[in-house]
N, C-alpha and C positions, 0 to 999 in steps of 0.2 A: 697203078692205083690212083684212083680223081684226089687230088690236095681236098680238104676242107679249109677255104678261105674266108675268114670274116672280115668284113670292111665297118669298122671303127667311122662314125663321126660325132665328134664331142662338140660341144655348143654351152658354154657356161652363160649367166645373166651379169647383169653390170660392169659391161665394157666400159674398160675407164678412158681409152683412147676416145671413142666413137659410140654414145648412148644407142642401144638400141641396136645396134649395126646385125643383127642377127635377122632383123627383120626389114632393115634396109628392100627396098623397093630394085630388083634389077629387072629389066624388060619383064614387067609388072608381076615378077613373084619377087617372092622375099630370098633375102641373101642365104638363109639355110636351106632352101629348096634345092638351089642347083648341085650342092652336091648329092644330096640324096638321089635326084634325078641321074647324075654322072654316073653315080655307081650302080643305079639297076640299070641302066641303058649299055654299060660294060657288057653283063651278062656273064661277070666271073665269080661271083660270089656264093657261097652258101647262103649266107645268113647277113645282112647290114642293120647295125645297132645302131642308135641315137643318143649319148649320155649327157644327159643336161644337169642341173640345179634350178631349171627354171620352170616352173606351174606353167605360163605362157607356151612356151616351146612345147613343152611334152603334149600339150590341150589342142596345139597347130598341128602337130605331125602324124595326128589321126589319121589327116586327110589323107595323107603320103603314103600310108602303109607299110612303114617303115618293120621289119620283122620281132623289135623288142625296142621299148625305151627304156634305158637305165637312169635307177634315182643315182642320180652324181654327189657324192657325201660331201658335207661343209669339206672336210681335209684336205678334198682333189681341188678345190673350188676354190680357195680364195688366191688371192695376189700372190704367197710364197710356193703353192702348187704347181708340181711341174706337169708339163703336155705327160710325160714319160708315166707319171705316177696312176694319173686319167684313164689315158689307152689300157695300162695294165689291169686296173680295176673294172673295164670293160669287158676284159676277155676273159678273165676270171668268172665277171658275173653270169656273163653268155653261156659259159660252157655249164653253170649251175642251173642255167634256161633251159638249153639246148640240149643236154645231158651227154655233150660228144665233148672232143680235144678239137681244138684247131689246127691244125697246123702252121698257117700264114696269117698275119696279122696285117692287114690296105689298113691305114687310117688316112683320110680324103680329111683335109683343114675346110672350115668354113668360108674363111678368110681371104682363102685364094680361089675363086672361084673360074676363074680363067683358061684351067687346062681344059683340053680337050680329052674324050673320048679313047683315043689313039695315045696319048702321053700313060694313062696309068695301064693300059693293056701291054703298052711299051716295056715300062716301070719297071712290071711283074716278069716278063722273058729277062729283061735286064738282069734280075735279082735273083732268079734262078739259072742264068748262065753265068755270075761270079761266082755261085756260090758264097757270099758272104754271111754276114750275121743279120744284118741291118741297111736299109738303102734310104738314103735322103733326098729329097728334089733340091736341082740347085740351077741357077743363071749367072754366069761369066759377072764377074763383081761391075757394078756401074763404077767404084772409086777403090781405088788399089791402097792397100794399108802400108805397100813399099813405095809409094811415089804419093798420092794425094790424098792419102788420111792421116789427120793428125790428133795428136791427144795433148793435155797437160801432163808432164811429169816434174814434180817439184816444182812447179810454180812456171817449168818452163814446158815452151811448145813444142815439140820433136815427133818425127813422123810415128804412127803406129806399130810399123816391124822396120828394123834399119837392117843392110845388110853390109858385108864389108866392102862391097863394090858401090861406087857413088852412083844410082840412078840416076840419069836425067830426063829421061822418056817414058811415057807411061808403057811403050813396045817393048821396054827392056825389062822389064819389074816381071819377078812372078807371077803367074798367071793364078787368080782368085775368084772364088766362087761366093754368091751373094747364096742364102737357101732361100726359097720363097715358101716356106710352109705350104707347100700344096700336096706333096705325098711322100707318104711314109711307109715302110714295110720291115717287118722283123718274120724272125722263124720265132717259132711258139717260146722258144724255152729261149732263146735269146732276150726275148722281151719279159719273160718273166724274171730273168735275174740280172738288166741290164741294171745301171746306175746311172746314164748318162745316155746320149743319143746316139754322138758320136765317139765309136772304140774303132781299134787296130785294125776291126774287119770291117768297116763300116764304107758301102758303096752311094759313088753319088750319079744320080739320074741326071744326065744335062737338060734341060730344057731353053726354051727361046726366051728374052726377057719379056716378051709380049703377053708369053701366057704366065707372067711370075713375079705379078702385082701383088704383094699381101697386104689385104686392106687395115690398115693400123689408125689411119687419120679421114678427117673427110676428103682431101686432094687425092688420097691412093681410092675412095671410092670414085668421086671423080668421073678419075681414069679408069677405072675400070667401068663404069656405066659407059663411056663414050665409046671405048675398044667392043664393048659387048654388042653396043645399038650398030656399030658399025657392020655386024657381018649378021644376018638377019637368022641364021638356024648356027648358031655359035659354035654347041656341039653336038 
């Protein structure tokens, strides 16, 4: 029997890193376009939602024909709102749209616009051959919290995780995963009563660090314009 797959993408207004960045300019569409685009060019979907808090966004996304926009509520939307709470309130709303159950929930980040095509088609086989509850996109950590990340503790500086063995190389440290918010997957009912992103069951999609820029600042868009102009049919 075919899954029913809804592919989530949430777009809230008043980016406090980066003003605007939703509408940031990448090889001349706007930064919320290319996922919209990624996930009907997939060609795995049921149904792909749009849930904003923004008049703007909702008024652009006509053009796209995106299959529903959702009114995204003050609650999910401000600064103490989790990604977790958003997506759930997506697919809750969809399915009072759609009048069906979901079963698989793709939530595609704005943010990270950089995978390719082949990465969430991946994702998805990924997620259904762990069998897990939940699956996260992740890239090889750029800085290891057993060898060169460091925090304050009481006033003094000491690596981030210590172990009992003295690392001296970064070769020797466990091996750690940066996520890049670029893709998400739960089963229906895992994400209706999750808490948290990452539980017990929770699988991670490797990806390259190339395509696992999350644009937070203007230098992460940057790079990612420059990585993008570089290869002329991206994805």
């Amino acid at each position: 029997m075919k899954k029913e797959i809804l592919c989530t993408i949430c777009a809230r207004k008043n980016s406090k890193g980066l003003k605007d960045k939703n509408f940031l300019q990448l090889k001349k569409k706007p930064l919320i376009s290319h996922s919209i685009l990624q996930a009907k060019k997939t060609k795995l979907f049921s149904k792909i939602v749009v849930s904003s808090d923004s008049k703007s966004i909702k008024n652009y996304l006509k053009k796209y024909k995106v299959d529903h926009i959702i009114e995204r509520p003050k609650k999910y939307s401000n600064d103490n709102a989790s990604k977790l709470e958003a997506i759930r309130h997506a697919l809750i709303e969809s399915e009072k749209k759609f009048k069906r159950k979901f079963d698989v929930i793709v939530d595609l980040d704005v943010t990270s616009p950089l995978r390719f095509i082949v990465d969430i088609r991946n994702a998805l086989k990924f997620f259904f051959k762990k069998k897990c509850d939940n699956l996260v996109s992740g890239s090889i950590s750029k800085k290891n919290p057993f060898f060169n990340q460091v925090m304050y503790k009481n006033k003094n500086l000491q690596l981030v995780s210590i172990t009992k063995n003295n690392i001296t190389k970064r070769q020797s440290a466990p091996k750690t995963y940066d996520l890049n918010a670029s893709i998400y997957i739960w089963h229906r009912k895992s994400l209706l009563i999750s808490k948290k992103v990452i539980t017990k069951n929770t699988s991670l999609f490797k990806m390259p660090p190339s395509r696992s820029i999350d644009i937070d600042h203007k230098f992460d868009f940057e790079l990612v314009k420059y990585v993008m102009n570089k290869n002329k049919n991206y994805y």
